[in-house]
N, C-alpha and C positions, 0 to 999 in steps of 0.2 A: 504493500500500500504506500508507504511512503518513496518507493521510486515511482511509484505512478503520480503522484503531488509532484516531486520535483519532474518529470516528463512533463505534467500538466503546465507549471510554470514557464518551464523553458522556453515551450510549445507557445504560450501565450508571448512570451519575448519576443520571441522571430516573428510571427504578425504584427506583433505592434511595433519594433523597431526595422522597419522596412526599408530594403536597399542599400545597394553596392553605391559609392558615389560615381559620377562622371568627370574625368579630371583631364589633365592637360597630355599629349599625345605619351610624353615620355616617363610619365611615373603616376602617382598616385594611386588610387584602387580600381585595378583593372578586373571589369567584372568578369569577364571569359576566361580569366587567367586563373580562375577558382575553381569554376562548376566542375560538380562531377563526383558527387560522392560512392563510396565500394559497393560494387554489386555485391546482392544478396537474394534471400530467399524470403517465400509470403509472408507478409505479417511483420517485417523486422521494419522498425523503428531506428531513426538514424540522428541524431542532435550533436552540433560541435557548436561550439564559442574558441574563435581565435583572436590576440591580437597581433596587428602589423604594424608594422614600425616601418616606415618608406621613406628613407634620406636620401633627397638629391641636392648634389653641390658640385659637381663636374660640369662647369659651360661648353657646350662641344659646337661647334661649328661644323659641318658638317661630320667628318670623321677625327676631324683636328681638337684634341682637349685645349683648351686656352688658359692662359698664368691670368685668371680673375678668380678671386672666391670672393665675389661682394654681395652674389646673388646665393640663397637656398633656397629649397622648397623641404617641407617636414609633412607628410601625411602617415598621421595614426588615425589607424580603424579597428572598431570590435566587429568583426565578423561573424553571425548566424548563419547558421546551414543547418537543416533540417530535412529528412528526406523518410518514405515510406515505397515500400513495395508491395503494391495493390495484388500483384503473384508472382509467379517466380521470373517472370519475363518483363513487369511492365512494374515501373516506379513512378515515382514523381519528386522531383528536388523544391525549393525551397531556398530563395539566399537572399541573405540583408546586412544592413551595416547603419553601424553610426560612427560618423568621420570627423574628426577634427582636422584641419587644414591649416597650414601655416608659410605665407612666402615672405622672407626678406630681402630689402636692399640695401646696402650701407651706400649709404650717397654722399659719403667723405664727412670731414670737421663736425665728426660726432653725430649726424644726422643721417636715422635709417627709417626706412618705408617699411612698416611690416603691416600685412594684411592676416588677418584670420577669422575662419568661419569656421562652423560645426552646425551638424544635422542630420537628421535621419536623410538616409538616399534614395535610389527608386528600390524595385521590387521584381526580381525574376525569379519566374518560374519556368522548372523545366520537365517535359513528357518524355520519359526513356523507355526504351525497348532492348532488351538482350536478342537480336537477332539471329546469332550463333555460337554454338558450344560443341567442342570436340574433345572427344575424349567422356568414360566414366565420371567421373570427378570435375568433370568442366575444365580440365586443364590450357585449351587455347577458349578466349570469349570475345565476341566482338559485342559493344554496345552505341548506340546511336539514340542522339534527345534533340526533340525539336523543343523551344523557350522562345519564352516574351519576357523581356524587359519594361514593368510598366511605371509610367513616367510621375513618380508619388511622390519622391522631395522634391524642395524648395528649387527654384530653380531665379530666384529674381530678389536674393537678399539683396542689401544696399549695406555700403558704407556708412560712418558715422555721419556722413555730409549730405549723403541722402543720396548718393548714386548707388547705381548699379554694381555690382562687382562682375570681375569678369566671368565667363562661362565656366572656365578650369577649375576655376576656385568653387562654383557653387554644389552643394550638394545632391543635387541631382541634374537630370541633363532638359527635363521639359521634352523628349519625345521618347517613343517607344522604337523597343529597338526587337530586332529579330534575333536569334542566338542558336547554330546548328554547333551539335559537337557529336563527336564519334571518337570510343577507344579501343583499341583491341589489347587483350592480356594475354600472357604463354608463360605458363609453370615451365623452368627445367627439369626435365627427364632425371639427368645425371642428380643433380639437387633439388628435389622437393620442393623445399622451402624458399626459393630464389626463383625470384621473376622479372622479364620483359614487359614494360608498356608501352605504347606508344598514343598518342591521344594529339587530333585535329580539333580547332575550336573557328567558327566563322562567327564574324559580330555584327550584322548589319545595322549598321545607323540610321536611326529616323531622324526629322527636322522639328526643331525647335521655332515655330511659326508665331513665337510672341517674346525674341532675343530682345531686352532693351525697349519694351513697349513698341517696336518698329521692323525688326528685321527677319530674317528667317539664320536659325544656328544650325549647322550638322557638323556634329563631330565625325574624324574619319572610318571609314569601313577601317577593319584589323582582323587578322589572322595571327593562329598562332600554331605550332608544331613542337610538342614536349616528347623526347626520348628518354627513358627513364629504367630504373635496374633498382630493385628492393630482394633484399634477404631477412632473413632472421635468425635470431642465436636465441640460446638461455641462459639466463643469466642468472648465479648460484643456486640454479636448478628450484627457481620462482619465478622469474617474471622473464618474457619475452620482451626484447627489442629488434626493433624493426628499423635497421638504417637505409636508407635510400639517397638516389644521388640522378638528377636531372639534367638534360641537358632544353634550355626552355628558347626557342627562336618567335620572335615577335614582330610583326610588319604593319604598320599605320598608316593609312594614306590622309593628306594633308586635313586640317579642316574646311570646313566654309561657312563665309559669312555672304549672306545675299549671295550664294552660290556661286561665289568668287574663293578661288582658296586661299589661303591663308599661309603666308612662307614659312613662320616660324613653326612649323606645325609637322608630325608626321616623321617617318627615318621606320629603322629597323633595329635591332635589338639581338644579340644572344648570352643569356644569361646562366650559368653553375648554382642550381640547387640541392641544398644540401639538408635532408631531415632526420632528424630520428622518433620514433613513435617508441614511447614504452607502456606494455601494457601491466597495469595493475591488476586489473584479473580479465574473463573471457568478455565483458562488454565497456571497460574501460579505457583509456588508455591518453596519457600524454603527450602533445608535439611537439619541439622544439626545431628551429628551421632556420635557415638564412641563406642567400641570396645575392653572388655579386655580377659584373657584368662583365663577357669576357669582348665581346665585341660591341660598337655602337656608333650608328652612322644616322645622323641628324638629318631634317630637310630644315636648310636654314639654321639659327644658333639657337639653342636650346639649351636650359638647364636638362641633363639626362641623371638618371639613377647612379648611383654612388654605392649603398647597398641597402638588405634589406632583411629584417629582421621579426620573426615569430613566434607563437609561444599560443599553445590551446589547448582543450580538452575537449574528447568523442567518446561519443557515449551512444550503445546501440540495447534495445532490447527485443527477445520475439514476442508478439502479442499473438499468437497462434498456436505455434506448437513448438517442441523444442526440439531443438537441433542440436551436432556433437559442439565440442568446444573448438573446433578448430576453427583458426580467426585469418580471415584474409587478407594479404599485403596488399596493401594500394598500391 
């Protein structure tokens, strides 16, 4: 009883605290960059709270880093993710956030610009399907989710002065956006416990048709391509850890304002993810993660990612029936 109270709470959190935010092309809280929680079977119940920690202070110019650090950008987020498997084949995700935002400029003789906002973001939801599985035990799985991004934070705070701030900064983006992702998984043969993913994410941008009380905003379409390698040990014959290691490539096409694009806007990206999951027992478990960039080619100058740091808890339970304890690597 009392982990269905604490399920019930959490469950009421992720609705009420709605949405990834919409930020600037090269960092912030990229919503595609998340989705995707571990397949499973009917009835299982899926709840995580993360946070991120997203420091950028690297100016880059197109591929060129430049000798200025007057400019940051600082995005923390608490990330919900919430997910249920209506059968063995068909889920539905769940993701939201509440984002604090933070950009500064030192603009010499002691005077710096700093802007900051916070708020609930928008709201996606995602429809998945395990469309294949080989093997007894499932050991190769492809899965594919079609998601909407719906447009429920603030998208038009103002400054102290009574403007606008800009789109990057606000916490959510004012359109709805489309979101296709697919992964496929492969247990090794030779090791059990150690696995291949690989995972495509498309983000289709919709228009922000009331940018600034006057203009139309679309942030850029992006794609993204994760290769990825997880194991497991035990550790003094208690708990399982689970380390993983990603290789995550990222591509942003510019933005538009009045469907004009926007120079500063848009590059590509390939980043070194690095996690480990500890599980405290068969429905619990720990993450800790971070995040740097090994490659990074701007359109135009741009603050890009510098690195990036996390820390959460996942929590799964069956509401059906009960299954053995064996716990599957992401």
């Amino acid at each position: 009883m009392l982990y269905r109270n604490i399920l019930s709470l959490m469950l009421i959190g992720c609705l009420l605290v709605t949405g990834k935010a919409q930020t600037c092309c090269s960092g912030g809280v990229p919503l595609s960059g998340n989705v995707g929680l571990p397949s499973g079977n009917k009835g299982l119940l899926q709840l995580s709270l993360t946070y991120d920690d997203n420091v950028l202070k690297t100016l880059k110019d197109h591929r060129n880093t430049l000798d200025d650090d007057s400019r940051t950008r600082h995005t923390r987020s608490l990330i919900f993710q919430g997910g249920y498997h209506l059968t063995d084949k068909w889920s539905v995700d769940l993701f939201s956030s509440f984002v604090i935002q933070e950009r500064s400029i030192d603009q010499g003789v002691g005077l710096q610009d700093q802007t900051i906002t916070r708020g609930i973001g928008d709201l996606a939801v995602l429809l998945k399907y395990k469309w294949l599985t080989l093997g007894a035990e499932e050991h190769t799985r492809i899965t594919s989710a079609l998601g909407v991004k719906f447009p429920l934070g603030a998208s038009d705070l103002t400054n102290d002065l009574g403007f606008t701030i800009n789109a990057d900064l606000q916490p959510g983006s004012g359109a709805w956006d489309g979101i296709f992702w697919t992964q496929a998984t492969h247990q090794l043969a030779f090791r059990p416990s150690s696995n291949l993913s690989g995972t495509f994410i498309y983000n289709r941008k919709g228009v922000n048709d009331d940018y600034l009380g006057a203009f139309e905003y679309q942030f850029g379409d992006e794609y993204q391509i994760h290769l990825g390698w997880g194991d497991r040990f035990l550790i003094a014959k208690r708990f399982f850890l689970d380390p993983s290691i990603q290789l995550q490539y990222r591509h942003a096409n510019r933005d538009q304002q009045s469907r004009m694009d926007l120079v500063n806007t848009g590059g590509d990206w390939l980043f070194a993810r690095l996690t480990t999951q500890w599980w405290l027992n068969s429905f619990t478990s720990l993450q800790f993660g971070g995040s740097i960039p090994l490659y990074a080619r701007v359109d135009g100058t741009q603050l890009s990612p510098t690195y990036r740091l996390e820390a959460g808890i996942y929590f799964s339970i069956e509401t059906q029936k009960k299954h053995n304890d064996i716990i599957e690597i992401k």
